[in-house]
Each structure stands twice: as C-alpha cells, then as structure tokens.
C-alpha positions as CSV (number, residue, x, y, z in Angstrom):
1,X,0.0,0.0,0.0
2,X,1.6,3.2,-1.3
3,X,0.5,6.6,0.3
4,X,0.8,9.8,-1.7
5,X,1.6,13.2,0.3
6,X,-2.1,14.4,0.3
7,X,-2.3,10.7,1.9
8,X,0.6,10.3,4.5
9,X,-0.6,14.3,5.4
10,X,-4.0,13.0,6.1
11,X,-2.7,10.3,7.8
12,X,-0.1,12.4,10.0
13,X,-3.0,14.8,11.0
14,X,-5.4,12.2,12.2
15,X,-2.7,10.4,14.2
16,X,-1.4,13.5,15.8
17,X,-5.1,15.1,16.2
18,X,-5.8,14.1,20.3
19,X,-2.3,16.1,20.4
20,X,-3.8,18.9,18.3
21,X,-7.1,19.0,20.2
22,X,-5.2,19.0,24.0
23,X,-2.5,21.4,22.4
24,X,-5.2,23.9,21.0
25,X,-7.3,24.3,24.2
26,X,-4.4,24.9,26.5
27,X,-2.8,27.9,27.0
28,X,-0.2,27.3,29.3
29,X,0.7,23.8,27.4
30,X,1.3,26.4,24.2
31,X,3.6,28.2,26.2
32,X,5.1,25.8,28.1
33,X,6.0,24.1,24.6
34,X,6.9,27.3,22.4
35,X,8.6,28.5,25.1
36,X,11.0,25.3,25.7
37,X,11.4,25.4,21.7
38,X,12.9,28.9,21.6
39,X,15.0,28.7,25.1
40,X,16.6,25.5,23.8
41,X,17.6,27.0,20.3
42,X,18.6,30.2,22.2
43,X,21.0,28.4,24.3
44,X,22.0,25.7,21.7
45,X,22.8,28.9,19.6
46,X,24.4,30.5,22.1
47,X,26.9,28.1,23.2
48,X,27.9,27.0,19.4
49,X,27.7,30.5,18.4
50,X,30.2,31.6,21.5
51,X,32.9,28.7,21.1
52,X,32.5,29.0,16.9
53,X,34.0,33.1,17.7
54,X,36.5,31.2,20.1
55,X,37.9,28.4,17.3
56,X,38.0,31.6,14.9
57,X,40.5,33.0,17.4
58,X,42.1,30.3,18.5
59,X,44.9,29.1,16.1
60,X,46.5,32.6,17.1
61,X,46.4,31.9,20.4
62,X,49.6,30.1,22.6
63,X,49.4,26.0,22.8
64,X,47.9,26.4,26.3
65,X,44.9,28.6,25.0
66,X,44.3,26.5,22.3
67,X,44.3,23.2,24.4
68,X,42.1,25.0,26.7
69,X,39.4,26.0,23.9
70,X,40.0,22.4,22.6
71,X,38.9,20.8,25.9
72,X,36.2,23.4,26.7
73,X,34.6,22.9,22.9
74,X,34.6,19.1,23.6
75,X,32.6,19.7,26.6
76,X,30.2,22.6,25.5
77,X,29.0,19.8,22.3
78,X,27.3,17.8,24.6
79,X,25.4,20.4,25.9
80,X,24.5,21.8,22.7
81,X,23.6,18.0,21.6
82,X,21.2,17.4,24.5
83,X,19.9,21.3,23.7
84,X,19.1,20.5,20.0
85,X,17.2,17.0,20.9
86,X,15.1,19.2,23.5
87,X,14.7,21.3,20.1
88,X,13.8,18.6,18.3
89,X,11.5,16.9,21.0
90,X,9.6,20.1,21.5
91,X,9.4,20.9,17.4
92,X,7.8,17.7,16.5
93,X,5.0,18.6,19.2
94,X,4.7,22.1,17.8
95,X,4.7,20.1,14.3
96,X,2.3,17.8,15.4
97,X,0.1,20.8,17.1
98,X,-0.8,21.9,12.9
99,X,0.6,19.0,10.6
100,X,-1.6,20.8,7.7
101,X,-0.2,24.0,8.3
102,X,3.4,23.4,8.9
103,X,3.4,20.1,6.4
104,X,3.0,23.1,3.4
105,X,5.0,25.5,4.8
106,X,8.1,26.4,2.6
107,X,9.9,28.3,5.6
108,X,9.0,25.4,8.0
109,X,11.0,22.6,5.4
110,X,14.1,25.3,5.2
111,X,14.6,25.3,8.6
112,X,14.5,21.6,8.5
113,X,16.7,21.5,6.2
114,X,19.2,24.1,7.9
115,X,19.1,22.0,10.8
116,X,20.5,18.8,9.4
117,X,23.1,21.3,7.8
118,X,23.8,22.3,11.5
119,X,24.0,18.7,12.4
120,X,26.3,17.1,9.2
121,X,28.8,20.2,9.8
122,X,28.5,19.6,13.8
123,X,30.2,16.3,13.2
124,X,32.6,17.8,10.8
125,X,33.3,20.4,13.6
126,X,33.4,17.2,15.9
127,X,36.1,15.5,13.6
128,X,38.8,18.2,13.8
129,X,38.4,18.9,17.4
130,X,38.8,15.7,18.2
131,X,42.3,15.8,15.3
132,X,43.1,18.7,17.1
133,X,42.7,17.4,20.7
134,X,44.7,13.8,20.3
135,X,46.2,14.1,17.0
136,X,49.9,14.5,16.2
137,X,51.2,18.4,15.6
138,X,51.5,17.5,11.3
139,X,48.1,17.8,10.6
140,X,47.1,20.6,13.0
141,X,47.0,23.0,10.4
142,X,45.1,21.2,8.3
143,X,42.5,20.6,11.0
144,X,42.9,24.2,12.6
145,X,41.6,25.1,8.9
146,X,38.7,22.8,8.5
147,X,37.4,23.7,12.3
148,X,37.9,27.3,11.1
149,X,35.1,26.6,8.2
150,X,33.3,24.9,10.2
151,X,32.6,27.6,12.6
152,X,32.0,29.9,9.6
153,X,29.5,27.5,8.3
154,X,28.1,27.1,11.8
155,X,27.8,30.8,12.8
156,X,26.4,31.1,8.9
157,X,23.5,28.2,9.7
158,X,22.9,29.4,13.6
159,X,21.7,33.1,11.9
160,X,19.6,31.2,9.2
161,X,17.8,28.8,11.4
162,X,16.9,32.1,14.1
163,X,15.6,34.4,10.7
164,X,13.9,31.3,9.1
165,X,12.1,30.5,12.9
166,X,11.3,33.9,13.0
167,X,10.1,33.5,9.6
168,X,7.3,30.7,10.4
169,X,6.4,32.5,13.5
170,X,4.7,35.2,11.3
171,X,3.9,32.8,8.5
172,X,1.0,31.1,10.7
C-alpha cells in the first residue's frame, strides 16, 4: 500500500489530532512548549555561536589557550547536543500541534533542512576537534583550517535557522 503526500498528510493529521485537540485548548501547554522550543535553540545557539567566535580566534592563540578551547569545545557539544534534541522533542510537538499547516509550509521545510546542515557540519566540527585534541602536531594545520570553516559554516546556519524561525512565526 503506497501513500501519496495528500495521503501520508492526512494520515499524519489524524494520528497526531488528540495532540492537536489537547494542544489547541491549553494555554499554558502552548507556552510551556513554544517556550522550551525557543529557550533550547537560544541556548543551543548561544553556546555553538560563543565557542564558533573562540575556534575563529584560537589558532593565534599560545598552545595552552588553544588546548584550553579544545577541551572546553569538547565539553560545550554535549550540551549543545542534548539542547538540539530538546529542540527537536519540542518541534515535532509544535509540528504535530498543525501538521496541515506546517506540512506546506516552505519556511517550515528550510529550517528543516538548515538543521540537518547544522547537524552534518557539527560532526565535521566534531572530527577536527577531536584531530586537534589527540592528534599528532603534522596535521594541525590542516584541521585548525577545517574547524575554522566549520565555525563559519556554523555561525552562517545558527543566523539562518533564528531568521527562518522567525520567519514561520509570522507565516502562521
């Protein structure tokens, strides 16, 4: 049995409707979820957005600085990990709050799409710290240079993701 999207939309809909229904008549449940949505992305953001201007700095910075950044960026990941599955958590409820709506909605399937961008160049990010923090001094420059893109790239999809939520919060 094959399901077209008009189908697998309608389907979607009707599975997520007692969520829809409960979401719809409850004011602070609304909040409570927008609210954990934005706060997550905000400090997600934050943090990557903070140690991205840091491993733009750091390859000019002594050996101690730089290990220090190194082991501090290791850490702050798993915060901004646990941050973006709160996102994501909380974004299928909002999804699920108005399949129909958000199921068309261009802006909606950007962000999506910005946010698996986020996540590919997160591991990228990941890789070269990790070079960086137990590999051998030869391919440090190499590495400093692809965590350098990747915090361009990240700082670059951080903006687009905030303008593109702002973006379906005026679309509804």
């Amino acid at each position: 049995m094959s399901m077209d999207g008009a189908g697998l939309i309608a389907a979607a809909t009707a599975f997520a409707a007692p969520w829809a229904s409960l979401y719809s008549k409850s004011a602070p449940l609304e909040l409570g979820v927008v609210a954990t949505h934005v706060v997550a992305m905000l400090c997600a953001g934050g943090l990557a957005i903070g140690f991205d201007r840091g491993s733009l700095r750091a390859r000019a910075w002594d050996a101690g600085g730089r290990e220090h950044h190194l082991r501090e960026l290791h850490t702050v990941h798993a915060t901004v990990t646990a941050l973006l599955v709160v996102c994501l958590v909380s974004g299928l409820l909002l999804f699920a709050a108005d399949v129909k709506t958000w199921a068309a909605s261009v802006p909606f399937w950007i962000k999506m799409a910005l946010l698996v961008a986020l996540l590919a160049n997160a591991l990228v990010l990941q890789r070269s710290e990790g070079a960086l923090r137990l590999g051998p001094q030869g391919s440090a420059s190499r590495a400093w240079t692809t965590l350098r893109a990747s915090s361009l790239i990240s700082l670059t999809l951080w903006i687009a993701v905030a303008v593109f939520g702002v973006a379906l919060s005026l679309a509804k």
